[in-house]
C-alpha positions in Angstrom: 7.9 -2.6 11.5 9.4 -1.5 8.1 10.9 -4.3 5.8 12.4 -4.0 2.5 11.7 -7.0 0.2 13.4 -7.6 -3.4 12.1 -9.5 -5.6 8.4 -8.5 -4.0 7.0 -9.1 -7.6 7.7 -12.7 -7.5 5.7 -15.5 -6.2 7.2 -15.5 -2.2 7.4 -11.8 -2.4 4.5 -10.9 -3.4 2.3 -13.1 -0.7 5.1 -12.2 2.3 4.6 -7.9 1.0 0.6 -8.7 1.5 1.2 -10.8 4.8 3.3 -8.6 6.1 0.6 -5.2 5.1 -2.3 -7.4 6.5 -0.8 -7.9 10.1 0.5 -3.7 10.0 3.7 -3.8 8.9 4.8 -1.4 6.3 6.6 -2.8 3.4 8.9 -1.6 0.2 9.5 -3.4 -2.7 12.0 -3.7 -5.2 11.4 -5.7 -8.7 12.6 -5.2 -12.3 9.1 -5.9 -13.2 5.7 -4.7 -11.7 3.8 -6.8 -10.1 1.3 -9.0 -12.0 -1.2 -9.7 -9.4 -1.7 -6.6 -7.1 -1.1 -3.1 -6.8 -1.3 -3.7 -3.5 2.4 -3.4 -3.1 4.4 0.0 -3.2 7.4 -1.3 -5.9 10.8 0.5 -6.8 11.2 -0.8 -10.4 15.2 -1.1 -10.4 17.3 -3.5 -11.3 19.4 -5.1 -8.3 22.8 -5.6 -10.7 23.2 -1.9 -11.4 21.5 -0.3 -9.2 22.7 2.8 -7.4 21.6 2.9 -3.4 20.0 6.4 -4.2 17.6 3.9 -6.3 16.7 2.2 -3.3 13.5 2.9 -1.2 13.6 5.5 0.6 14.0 4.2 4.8 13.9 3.7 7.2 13.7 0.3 7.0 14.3 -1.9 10.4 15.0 -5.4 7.9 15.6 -6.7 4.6 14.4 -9.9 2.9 16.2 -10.4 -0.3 13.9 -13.1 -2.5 15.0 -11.5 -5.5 16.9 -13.9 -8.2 16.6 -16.1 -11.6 15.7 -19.4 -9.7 14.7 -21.9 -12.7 17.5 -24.6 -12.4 17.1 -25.5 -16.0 16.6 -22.4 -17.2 20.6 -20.9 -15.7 21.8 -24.5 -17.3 21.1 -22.9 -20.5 21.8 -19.9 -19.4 24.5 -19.5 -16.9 25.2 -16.1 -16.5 22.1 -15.5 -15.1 23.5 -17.3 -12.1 26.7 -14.5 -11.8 23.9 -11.7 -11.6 22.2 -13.7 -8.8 25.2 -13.3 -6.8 25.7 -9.8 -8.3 22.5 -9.1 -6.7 23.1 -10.6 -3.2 26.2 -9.0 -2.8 24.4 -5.3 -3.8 21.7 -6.3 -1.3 24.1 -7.8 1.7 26.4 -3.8 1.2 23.3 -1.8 1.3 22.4 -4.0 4.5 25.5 -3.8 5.8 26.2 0.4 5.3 22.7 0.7 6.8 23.2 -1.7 9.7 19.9 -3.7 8.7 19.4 -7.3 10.0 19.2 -9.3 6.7 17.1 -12.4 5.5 18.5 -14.2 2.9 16.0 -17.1 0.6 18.0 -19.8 -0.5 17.3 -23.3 -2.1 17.1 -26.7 -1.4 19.7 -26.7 -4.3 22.7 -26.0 -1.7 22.6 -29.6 -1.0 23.5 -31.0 -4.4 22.0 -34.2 -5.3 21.8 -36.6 -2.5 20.1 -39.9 -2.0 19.8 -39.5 2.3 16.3 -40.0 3.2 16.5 -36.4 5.4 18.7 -33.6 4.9 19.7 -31.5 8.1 21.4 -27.8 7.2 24.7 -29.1 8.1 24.5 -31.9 5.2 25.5 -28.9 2.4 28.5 -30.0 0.4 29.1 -26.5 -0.8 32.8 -28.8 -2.6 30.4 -29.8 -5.5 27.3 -27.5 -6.9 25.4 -29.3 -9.1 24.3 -26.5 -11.3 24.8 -22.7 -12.1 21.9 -21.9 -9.7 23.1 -24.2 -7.1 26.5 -22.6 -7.3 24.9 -18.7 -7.1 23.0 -19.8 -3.9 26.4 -21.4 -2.7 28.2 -18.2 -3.0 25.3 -16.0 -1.8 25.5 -17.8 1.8 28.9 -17.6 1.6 28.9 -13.9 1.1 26.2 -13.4 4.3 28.7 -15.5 6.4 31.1 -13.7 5.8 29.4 -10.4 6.3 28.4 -11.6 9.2 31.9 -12.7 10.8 33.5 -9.4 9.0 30.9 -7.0 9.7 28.4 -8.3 12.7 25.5 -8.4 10.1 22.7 -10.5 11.7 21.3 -12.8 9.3 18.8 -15.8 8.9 19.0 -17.8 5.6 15.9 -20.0 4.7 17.2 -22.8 2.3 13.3 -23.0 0.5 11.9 -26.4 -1.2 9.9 -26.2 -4.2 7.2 -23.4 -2.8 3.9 -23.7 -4.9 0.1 -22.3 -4.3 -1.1 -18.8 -4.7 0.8 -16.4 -7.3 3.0 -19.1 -9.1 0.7 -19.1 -12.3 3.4 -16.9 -14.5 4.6 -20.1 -15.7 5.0 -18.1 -19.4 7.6 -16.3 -17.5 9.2 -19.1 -15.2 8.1 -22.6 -16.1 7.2 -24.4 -12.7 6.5 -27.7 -12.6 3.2 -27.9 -10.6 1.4 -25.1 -11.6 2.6 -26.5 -15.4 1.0 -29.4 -14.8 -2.6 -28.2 -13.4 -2.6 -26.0 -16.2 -2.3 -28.4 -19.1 -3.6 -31.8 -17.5 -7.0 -29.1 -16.8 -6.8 -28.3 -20.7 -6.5 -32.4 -21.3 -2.7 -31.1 -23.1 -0.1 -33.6 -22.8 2.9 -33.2 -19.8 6.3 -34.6 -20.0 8.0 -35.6 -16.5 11.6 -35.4 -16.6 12.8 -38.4 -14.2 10.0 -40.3 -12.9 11.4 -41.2 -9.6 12.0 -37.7 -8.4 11.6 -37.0 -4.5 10.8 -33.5 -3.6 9.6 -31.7 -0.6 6.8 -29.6 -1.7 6.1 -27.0 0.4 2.6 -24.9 0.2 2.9 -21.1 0.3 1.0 -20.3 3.7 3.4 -22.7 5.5 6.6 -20.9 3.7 5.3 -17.4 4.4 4.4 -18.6 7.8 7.9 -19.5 8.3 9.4 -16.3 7.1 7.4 -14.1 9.4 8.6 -15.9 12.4 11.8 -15.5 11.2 11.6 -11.4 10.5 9.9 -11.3 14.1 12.8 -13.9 15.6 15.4 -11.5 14.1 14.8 -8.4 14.6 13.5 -8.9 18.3 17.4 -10.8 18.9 16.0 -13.6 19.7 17.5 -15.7 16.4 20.4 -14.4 14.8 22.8 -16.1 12.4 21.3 -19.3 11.9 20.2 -21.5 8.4 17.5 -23.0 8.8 15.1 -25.7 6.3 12.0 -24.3 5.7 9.5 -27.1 3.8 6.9 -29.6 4.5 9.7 -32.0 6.3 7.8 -35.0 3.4 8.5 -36.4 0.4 6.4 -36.6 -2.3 7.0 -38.2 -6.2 6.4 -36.4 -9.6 3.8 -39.4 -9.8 2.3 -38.6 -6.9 2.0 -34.8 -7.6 0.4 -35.6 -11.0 -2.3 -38.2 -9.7 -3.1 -35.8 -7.1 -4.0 -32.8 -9.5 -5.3 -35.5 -11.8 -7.8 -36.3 -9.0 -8.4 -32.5 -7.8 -9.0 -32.1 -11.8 -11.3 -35.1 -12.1 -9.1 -35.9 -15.2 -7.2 -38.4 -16.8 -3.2 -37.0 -17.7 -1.8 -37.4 -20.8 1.7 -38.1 -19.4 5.0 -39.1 -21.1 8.5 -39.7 -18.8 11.6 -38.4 -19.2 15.2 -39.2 -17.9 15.9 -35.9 -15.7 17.7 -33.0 -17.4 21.0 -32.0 -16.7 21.7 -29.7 -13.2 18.4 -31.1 -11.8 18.5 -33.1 -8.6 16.7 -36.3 -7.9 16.1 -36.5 -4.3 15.3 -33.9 -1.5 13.2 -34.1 1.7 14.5 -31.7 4.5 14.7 -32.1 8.1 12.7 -29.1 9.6 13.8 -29.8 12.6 15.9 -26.9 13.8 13.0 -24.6 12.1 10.5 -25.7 14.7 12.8 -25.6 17.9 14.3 -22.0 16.9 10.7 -20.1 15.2 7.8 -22.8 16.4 7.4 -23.6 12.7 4.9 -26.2 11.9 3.6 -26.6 8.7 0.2 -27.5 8.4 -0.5 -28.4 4.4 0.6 -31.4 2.7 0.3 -31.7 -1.0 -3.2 -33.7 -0.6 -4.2 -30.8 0.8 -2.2 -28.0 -1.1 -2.6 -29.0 -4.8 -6.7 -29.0 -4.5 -5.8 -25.4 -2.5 -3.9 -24.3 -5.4 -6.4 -25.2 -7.9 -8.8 -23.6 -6.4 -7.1 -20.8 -6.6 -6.6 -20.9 -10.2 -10.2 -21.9 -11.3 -11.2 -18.3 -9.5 -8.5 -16.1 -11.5 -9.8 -18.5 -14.8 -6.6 -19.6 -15.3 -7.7 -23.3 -14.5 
């Protein structure tokens, strides 16, 4: 198989490229930036927003995972025309999928859901009436674009609405400031961390379980097996902020220097997703909690020296 990922220089990309390669798969890249872990990963440096499809890779290619896209939530507050070029850069993606008749995969966010206070959230919960941020809104209109494409078209699709995806290769946090690999960093170097809204639920979801996910998906999709479906792919368990931080605290063997915030605007309180439709379509099961994860993770970044 031959699969095109964007954004293959990013944290998901980079460990589904070297997934894919280990199993025989060959894969092509497409980043604005090289990759700063491997070389591992043939990469078309372009960027998606003006790119012209004799930029592309060349093909055949039998699939296409788009990944690519500015996905801090705070970070398209301040700046919200980042969020326009995310959907600038779907739409790009879903015409060169569609003139070359590829099946397409589609990574979206948690964020679809806006901020709700249900203990589980099933796909068809989405209130796509109210997005609670810029990057919630390009994620929105991304789907939207794919289901259309889809109805218009006949473009076979799978979009994988991710939750807060940490472990191996999310240690750019110079680049893109994420919250757990921002906290083992500085609670490691004894520096103080801020937690903005201390009663947070997420569903934190360690890489091997995402990428594991994603593979069934590309195999599901372009074997017809799954076609056109959204699907949850996450631990299926909350955890707290306080609970993250006591857990690297504990894999650290130190005490945090910790200071709490009220939550910052566009950033939702609650999530915990029902993974239910992801294990009856694609067998997913996810096998890592965050007890299990973090000390992973840290692991991980004592042996780069990052930790």
């Amino acid at each position: 198989m031959r699969v095109l990922i964007t954004g293959s220089s990013g944290q998901i990309g980079t460990n589904l490229a070297l997934a894919l390669q280990a199993r025989g798969d060959k894969v092509a890249g497409i980043d604005r930036r090289p990759n700063p872990w491997t070389d591992e990963i043939e990469t078309c440096l372009i960027d998606l927003n003006s790119a012209r499809e004799k930029d592309y890779p060349a093909g055949p290619f039998d699939l296409v995972v788009h990944l690519a896209a500015y996905a801090k939530v705070f970070e398209l507050v301040e700046y919200p025309g980042r969020a326009l070029e995310n959907v600038t850069m779907c739409f790009n993606v879903l015409d060169y999928a569609r003139k070359h008749r590829l099946p397409l995969i589609f990574g979206s966010s948690r964020e679809v859901y806006g901020d709700i206070h249900r203990h589980v959230t099933e796909e068809a919960a989405a209130d796509f009436v109210v997005a609670e941020s810029p990057y919630s809104a390009s994620r929105i209109s991304g789907e939207a674009f794919i289901y259309s494409y889809a109805q218009c078209y006949e473009l076979p699709y799978l979009v994988f609405r991710f939750s807060n995806v940490y472990g191996r290769y999310d240690n750019d946090i110079e680049r893109m400031e994420r919250v757990l690999p921002l906290f083992m960093r500085r609670i490691a170097r004894d520096e103080p961390i801020v937690v903005y809204g201390k009663e947070k639920v997420f569903d934190f979801t360690y890489i091997d379980d995402c990428i594991d996910g994603i593979c069934r998906g590309i195999d599901a999709l372009v074997a017809g097996r799954v076609a056109n479906q959204t699907v949850n792919v996450a631990y299926g368990q909350g955890s707290t902020l306080v609970d993250a931080v006591n857990i690297i605290s504990l894999a650290l063997g130190k005490t945090p220097k910790v200071t709490y915030e009220p939550a910052r605007p566009g950033e939702v309180m609650r999530y915990v997703a029902d993974i239910s439709k992801a294990r009856q379509l694609l067998g997913y099961e996810p096998q890592t909690p965050l007890t299990a994860g973090i000390p992973l993770a840290i692991a991980w970044g004592r042996q780069r020296g990052d930790l």
